[in-house]
N, C-alpha and C positions, 0 to 999 in steps of 0.2 A: 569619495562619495559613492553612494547605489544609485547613482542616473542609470536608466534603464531606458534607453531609447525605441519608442515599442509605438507609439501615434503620428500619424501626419493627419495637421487642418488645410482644409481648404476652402478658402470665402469668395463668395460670389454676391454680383446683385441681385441676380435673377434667379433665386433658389428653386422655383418648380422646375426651369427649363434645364437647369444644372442637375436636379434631382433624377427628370426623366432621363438623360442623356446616361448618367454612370448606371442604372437600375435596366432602360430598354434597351440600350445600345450595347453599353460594355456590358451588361448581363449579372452587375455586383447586388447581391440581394441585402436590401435593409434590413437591419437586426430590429433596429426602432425612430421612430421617427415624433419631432414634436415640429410648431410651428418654426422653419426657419431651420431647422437643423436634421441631421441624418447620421446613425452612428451603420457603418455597412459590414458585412461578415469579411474578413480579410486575413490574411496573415501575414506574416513578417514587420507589417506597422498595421495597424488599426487605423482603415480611414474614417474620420468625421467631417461631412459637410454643413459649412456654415454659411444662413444667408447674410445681409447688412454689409454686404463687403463695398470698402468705400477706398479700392483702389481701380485703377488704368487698364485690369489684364493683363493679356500678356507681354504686353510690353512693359510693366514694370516687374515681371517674372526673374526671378534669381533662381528659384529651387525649383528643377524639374525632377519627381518623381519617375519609377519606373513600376510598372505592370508586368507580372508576369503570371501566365495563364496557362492552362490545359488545353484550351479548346481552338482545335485547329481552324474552325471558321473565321475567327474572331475579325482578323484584316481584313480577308472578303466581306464580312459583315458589314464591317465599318466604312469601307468603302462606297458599298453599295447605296448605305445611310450617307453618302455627299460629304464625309467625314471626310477633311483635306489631312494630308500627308505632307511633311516638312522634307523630309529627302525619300528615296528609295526605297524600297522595303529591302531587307537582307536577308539572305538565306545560309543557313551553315548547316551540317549535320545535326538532325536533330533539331534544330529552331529558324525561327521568322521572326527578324526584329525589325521597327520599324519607330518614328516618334509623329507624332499627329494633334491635334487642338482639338482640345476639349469646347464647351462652352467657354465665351469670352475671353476665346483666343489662349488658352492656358494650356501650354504642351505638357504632354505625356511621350514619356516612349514606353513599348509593350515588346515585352517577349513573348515568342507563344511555342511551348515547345510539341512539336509536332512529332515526336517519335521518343521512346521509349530509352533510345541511347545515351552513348555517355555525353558527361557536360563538355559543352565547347566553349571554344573564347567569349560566345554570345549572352553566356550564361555564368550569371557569380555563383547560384547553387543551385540543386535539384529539382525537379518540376516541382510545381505546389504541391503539398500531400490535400490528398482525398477530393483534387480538382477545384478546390479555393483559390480564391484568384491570390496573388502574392506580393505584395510592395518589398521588393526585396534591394531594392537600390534606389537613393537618391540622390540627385547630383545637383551641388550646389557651383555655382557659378559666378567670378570672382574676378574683379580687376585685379591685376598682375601684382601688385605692390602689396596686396594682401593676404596674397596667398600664407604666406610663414605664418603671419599672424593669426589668419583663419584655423588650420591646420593646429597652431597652440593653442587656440580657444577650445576646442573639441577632442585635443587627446587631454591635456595637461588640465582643466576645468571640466570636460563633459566625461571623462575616463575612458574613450573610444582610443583605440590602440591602430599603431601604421601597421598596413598588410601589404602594399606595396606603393611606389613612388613614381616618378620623372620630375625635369626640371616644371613641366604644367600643369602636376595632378600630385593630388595625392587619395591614395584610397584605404579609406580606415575605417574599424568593424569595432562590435563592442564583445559578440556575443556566435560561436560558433555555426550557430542557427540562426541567427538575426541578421537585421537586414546590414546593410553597408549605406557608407555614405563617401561622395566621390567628389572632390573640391577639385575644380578645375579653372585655370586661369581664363582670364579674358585680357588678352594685350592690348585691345584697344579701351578696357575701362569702361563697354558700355552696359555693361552690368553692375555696376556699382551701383548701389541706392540710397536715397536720400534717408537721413534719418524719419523713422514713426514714432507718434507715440501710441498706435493701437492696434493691434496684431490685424484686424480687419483691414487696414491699409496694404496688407501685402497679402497677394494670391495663396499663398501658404505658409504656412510653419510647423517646426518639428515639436514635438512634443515628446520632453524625457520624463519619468515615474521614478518616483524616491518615496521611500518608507519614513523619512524624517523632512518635512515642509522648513519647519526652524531653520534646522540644521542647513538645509539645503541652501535657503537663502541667504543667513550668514555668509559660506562656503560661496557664494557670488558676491557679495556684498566687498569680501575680503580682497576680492580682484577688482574693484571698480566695475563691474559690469553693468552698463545703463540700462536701468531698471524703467521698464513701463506700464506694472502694474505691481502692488505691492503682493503680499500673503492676502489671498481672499479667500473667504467660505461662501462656498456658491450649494444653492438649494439644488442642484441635481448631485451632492454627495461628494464633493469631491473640496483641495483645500489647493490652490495652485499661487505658484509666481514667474510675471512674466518680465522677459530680459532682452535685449541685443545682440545677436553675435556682434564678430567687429566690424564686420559689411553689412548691417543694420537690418540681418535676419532677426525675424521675431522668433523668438524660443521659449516654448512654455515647458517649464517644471511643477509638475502634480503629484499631490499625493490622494487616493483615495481610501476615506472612511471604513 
């Protein structure tokens, strides 16, 4: 299939106070904005916020995205804005990495790289080009017994191919330039999630792009993949269908007009 993994959603209840947070704080500039939604300048995934979110936060959080930035303030910044910090911040040549709660509790971790050097272990690829902020990794997070099967859903149905391994991860890419995505065990199971049936129930979802919507949903269909929303034409141009991973990640596949 052309799955092309290139979008991350994110839904909240509270869309202005979630809007000002990624626009004044993290400094992501809005391409376009309508009531309740925000598409923002990004690269490696194209972030969209969405408000109506009628999940927990972060504590029903599976997928935590990653940031990765140019601009060496960024963690003093955030700091300073009262923005709480999950562990440490780290330092390595070249970068400051750190993970931190957004609005309604919903972690982010952020790279920032701070010098001009080569890439370190802190970093999967090169600074941003032209100082756009970068979604270049996202890590999904997975009771222990799912991992294999997670892992088959997204090379062998999403087309994302293995880059590297251990017995508690696996980390797998689609696209030289593109972002990655990093499936990590959880041995106590407390990330496993209840099933949904509306992508708004969960903090986040991935979002793959196919040139054939049919095709594509057949190509799920063919696997059993629990379907929770069927082939829709939505009046902002676009024609999508929504799915489950097998840890009850919501995953939208689109196609645009």
């Amino acid at each position: 299939m052309d799955f092309k993994l290139n979008f991350l959603g994110v839904t909240v209840s509270d869309f202005d106070d979630s809007f000002r947070f990624y626009t004044e704080a993290l400094g992501i500039i809005a391409l376009d904005t309508k009531h309740d939604w925000a598409l923002f300048e990004t690269t490696g995934m194209t972030l969209e916020l969405f408000g109506g979110g009628r999940h927990k936060g972060g504590v029903s959080q599976t997928i935590i995205p990653r940031l990765h930035v140019a601009e060496e303030g960024l963690i003093e910044r955030l700091s300073q804005k009262g923005v709480q910090f999950e562990d440490e911040i780290r330092a390595a040549q070249g970068t400051m990495g750190a993970q931190f709660l957004a609005p309604e509790g919903l972690a982010w971790q952020v790279i920032v790289s701070t010098s001009s050097g080569p890439i370190t272990p802190l970093t999967a690829i090169p600074a941003p080009p032209e100082g756009k902020p970068q979604i270049d990794l996202v890590t999904l997070m997975t009771g222990y017994e799912q991992l294999a099967v997670l892992d088959s859903f997204y090379q062998d149905i999403m087309g994302l191919s293995l880059v590297n391994e251990r017995m508690d991860w696996r980390r797998l890419k689609q696209e030289p330039d593109g972002p990655e995505l990093l499936l990590v065990s959880d041995p106590a199971g407390r990330k496993k999630r209840s099933p949904i049936s509306n992508r708004r129930e969960a903090p986040h979802y991935l979002s793959f792009e196919t040139q054939d919507i049919k095709r594509a949903a057949n190509w799920l269909r063919r696997d059993d993949v629990p379907v929770i929303q069927d082939v829709t034409r939505h009046e902002w141009g676009g024609i999508d269908f929504q799915v489950l991973d097998p840890d009850n990640n919501p995953v939208q596949v689109v196609q645009y007009r």
